[in-house]
N, C-alpha and C positions, 0 to 999 in steps of 0.2 A: 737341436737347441744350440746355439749363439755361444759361447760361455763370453765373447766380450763383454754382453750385456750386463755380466756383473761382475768387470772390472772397473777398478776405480782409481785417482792417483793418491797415494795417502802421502802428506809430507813424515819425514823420518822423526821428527822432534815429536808428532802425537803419540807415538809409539809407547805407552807407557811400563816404565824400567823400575818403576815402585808401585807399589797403592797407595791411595789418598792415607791421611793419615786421621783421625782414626778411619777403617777402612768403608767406615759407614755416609761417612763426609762425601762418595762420590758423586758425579752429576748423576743426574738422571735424566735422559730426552724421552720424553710421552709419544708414543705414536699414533694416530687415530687410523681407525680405518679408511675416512674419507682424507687423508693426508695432513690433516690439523696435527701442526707440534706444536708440544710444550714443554719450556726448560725446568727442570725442577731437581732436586735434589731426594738423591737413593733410600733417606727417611721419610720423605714424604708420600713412599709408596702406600702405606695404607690410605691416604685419602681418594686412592683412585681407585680403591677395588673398595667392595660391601663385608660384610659381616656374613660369616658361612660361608666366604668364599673358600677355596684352597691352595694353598701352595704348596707344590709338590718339589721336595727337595733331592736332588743325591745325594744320597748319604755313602759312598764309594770314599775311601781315604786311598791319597798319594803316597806311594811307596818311593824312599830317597834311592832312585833307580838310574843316579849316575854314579860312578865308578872310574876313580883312575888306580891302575895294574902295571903288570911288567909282565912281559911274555921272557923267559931266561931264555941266553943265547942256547942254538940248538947243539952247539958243539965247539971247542975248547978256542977255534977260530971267530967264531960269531960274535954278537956284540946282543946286549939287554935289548929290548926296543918298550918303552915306554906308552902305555894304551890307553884311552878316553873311552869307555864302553858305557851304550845306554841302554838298560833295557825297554822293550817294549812289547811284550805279552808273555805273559807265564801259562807255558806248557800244563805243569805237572808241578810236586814237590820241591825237585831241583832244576829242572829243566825249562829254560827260557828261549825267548827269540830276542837279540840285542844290534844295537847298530853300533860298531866299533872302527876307532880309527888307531893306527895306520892298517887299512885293511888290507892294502896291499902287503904288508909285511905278516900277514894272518894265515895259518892253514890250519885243514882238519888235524884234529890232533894235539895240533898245538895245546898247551898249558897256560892262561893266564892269573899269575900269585896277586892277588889284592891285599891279604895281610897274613900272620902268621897263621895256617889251618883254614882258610878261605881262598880256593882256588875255583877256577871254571875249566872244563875241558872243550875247545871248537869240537863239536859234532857233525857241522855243515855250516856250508854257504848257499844262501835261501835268492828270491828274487827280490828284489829293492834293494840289493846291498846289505840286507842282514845276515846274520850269523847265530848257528844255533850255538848254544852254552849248558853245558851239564853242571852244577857246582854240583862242590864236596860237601856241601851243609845242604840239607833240604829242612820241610815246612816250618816248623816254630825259630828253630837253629839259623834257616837261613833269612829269614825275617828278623831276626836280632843281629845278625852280622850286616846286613845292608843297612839298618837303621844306627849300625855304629860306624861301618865307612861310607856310607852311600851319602850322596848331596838332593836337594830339591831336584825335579829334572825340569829345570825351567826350560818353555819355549825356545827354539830357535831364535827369534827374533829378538829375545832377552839375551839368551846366553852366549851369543856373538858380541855380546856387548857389556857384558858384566858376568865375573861368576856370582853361582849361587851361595849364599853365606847362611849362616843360622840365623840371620831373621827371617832368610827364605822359609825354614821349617816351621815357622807360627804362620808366616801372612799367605801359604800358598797352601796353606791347610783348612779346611772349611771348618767351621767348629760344633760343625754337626757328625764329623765324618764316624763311622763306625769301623770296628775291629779289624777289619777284613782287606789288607793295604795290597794291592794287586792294580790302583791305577798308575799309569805313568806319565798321566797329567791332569791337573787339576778339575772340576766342576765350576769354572772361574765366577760364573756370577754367583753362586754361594757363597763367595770370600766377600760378599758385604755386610753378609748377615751377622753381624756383632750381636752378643745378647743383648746389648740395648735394643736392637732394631728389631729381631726376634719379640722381643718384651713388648715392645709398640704396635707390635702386629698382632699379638697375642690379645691386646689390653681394646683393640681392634676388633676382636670378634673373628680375626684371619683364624682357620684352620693351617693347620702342618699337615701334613704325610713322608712317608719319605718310597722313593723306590732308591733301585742300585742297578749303573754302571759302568761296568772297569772302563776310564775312556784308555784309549792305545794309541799308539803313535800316528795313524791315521789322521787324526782328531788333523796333524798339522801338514800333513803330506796333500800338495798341490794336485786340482782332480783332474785326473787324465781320463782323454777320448773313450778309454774302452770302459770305464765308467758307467759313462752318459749311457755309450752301446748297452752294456749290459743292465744298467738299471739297479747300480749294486754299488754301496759303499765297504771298505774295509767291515770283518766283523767285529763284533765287540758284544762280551756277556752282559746279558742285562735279566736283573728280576723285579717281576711285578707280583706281590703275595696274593692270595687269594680276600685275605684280608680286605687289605688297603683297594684292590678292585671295588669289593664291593661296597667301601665305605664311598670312595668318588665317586661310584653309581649313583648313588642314594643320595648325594649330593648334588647331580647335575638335576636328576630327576625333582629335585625340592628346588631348581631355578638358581643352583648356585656356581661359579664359574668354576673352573679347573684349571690353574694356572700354574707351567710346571716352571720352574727358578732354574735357567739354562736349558742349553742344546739337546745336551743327555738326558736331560728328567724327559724332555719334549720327545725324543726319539724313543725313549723305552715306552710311553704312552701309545706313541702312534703304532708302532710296532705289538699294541697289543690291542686293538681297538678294531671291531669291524664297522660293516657299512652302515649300521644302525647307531654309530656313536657308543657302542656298550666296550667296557674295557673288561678282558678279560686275563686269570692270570698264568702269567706264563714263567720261566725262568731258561734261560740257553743263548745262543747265539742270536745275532739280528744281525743283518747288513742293509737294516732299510734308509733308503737315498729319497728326500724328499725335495721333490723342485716345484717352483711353478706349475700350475696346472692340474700338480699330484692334490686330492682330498683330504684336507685335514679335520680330520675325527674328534679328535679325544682332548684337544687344545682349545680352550678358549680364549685365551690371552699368554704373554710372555714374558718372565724377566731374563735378559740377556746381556752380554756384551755387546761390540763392535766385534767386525768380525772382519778377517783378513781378503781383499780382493780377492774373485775369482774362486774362491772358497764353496765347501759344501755346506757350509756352516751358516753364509750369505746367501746362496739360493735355499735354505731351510727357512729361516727368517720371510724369506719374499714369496717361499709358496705360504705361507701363514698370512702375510699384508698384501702383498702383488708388487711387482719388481718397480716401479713407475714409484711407489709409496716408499719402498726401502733405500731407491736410490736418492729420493729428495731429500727422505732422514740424513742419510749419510755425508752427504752434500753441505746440509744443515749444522751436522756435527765437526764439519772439519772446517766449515766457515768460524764457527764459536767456539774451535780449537776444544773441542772436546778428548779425552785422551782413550786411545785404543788398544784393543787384545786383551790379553789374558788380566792384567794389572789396571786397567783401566774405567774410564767411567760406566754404565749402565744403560741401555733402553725398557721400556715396559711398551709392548706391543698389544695394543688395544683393537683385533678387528671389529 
């Protein structure tokens, strides 16, 4: 497979560095299966799906999983060196995997102090430039100490460009999210869903459900060759209850759609769905990589963002419409300066 095929040129100014405000105001671009857009606005979503549809939400909440520290000098000669650490997957209780800078100035061993009685100990250096982290605080303990120094972990593409502030903490938060804060980036097309808009989908006749998962730093890491080769993205925990399976069962089977709100509700679906369409449930690891060509099951429709060129996130979308369909959108949406990524406007994927 090509990967230029789905790259594209995005100007830097669509990039969006806020959400609409309120966050329900954003665009919306329609997609048809036979390549028919239409411009519309992110409340206007219930007019294009039926009554007993569903939409399937993550309900995973964002853990404030940046962090600046000080590694103390190693000896009466050395000097403090000042450290940016982000995490992105939790091992165990205390035990993470983080990407830390200056990493060259990092070894095993090392001690980095974040605040009085919150420290991390380097355990290793991993492949992608990570580093593993043991803290001093583990499970409730150390989910209250990140949530008092830790920051949003906004994107890459954000936070080259602005830090994250405490209005980060409301607008990169979904306001469905559940107790359980282990992702390290957002569910982003669920940050539209205001309760007014919820309310309208509700008043609607839309069903909810929710699944759960942790997205990881994957989510924004560029896909490389052995990838493709292997047929395998980054893992990432995800559950589907035995529940909620069998309530969207019961659901498609009465002629009604299944429509999951984002990339991760779509991938924990697919990831449990076999060749009969039936979804069944599961809870553990997944690394499934869906492109062009691959069978999409358990999906009947989409709500999504924009998605980064060359991304796994963009061929997930195009094996759902077909690459020819998601490139015209996209084309479309940067012609009508529509604004992209994580902060940005909406599609609803109609095959």
């Amino acid at each position: 497979m090509d990967l230029t095929q789905f790259q594209f040129d995005l100007p830097e100014r669509l990039i969006a560095l806020r959400p609409a405000e309120p966050q329900d105001s954003a665009r919306l671009l329609v997609v048809h299966g036979d390549g028919r857009l239409e411009d519309a606005g992110v409340r206007d979503l219930p007019r294009y799906l039926n009554a007993g549809d569903v939409l399937v939400f993550n309900d995973t909440r964002v853990l404030p999983a940046a962090l600046k520290g000080v590694r103390p000098a190693r000896d009466e000669t050395g000097q403090d060196v000042a450290c940016d650490v982000n995490l992105t997957e939790r091992i165990d209780g205390c035990n993470w995997r983080a990407l830390a800078r200056p990493g060259r100035r990092l070894k095993d061993g090392d001690t980095i102090v974040f605040a009085e009685g919150f420290t991390a100990e380097i355990t290793g250096h991993h492949e992608g430039g990570e580093i593993g982290l043991r803290f001093s605080l583990e499970g409730d303990a150390l989910t209250a100490a990140l949530d008092r120094h830790g920051a949003m972990p906004l994107p890459p593409y954000i936070a080259r460009r602005r830090p994250a502030d405490a209005k980060d903490r409301e607008t990169y938060q979904t306001k469905f999210a559940g107790e359980d804060a282990a992702s390290v980036a957002a569910p982003t097309a669920g940050l539209h869903f205001t309760p007014r808009l919820l309310s309208e989908c509700d008043a609607a006749g839309l069903v909810r459900e929710t699944v759960r998962l942790h997205v990881g730093l994957g989510t924004f890491k560029p896909l490389e060759e052995k990838q493709l080769e292997e047929n395998r993205l980054h893992e990432e925990w995800r559950r589907l209850t035995p529940e909620t399976a069998a309530r969207l069962n019961a659901a498609r089977a009465s002629g009604h759609r299944v429509v999951p709100v984002g990339t991760t509700a779509m991938r924990t679906l697919e990831s449990c769905v076999d060749a009969d369409g039936v979804l069944h449930p599961a809870t553990g690891p997944t690394d499934i990589f869906l492109k062009p060509g691959d069978a999409v099951q358990g999906t009947d429709a989409l709500v999504t963002n924009f998605h980064l060129p060359g991304s796994s996130l963009f061929m997930l979308v195009s094996a759902l419409m077909g690459t020819d369909v998601m490139r015209a959108a996209y084309a479309h949406a940067i012609e009508n300066e529509y604004r992209f990524y994580s902060y940005g406007d909406a599609c609803l994927l109609l095959p």
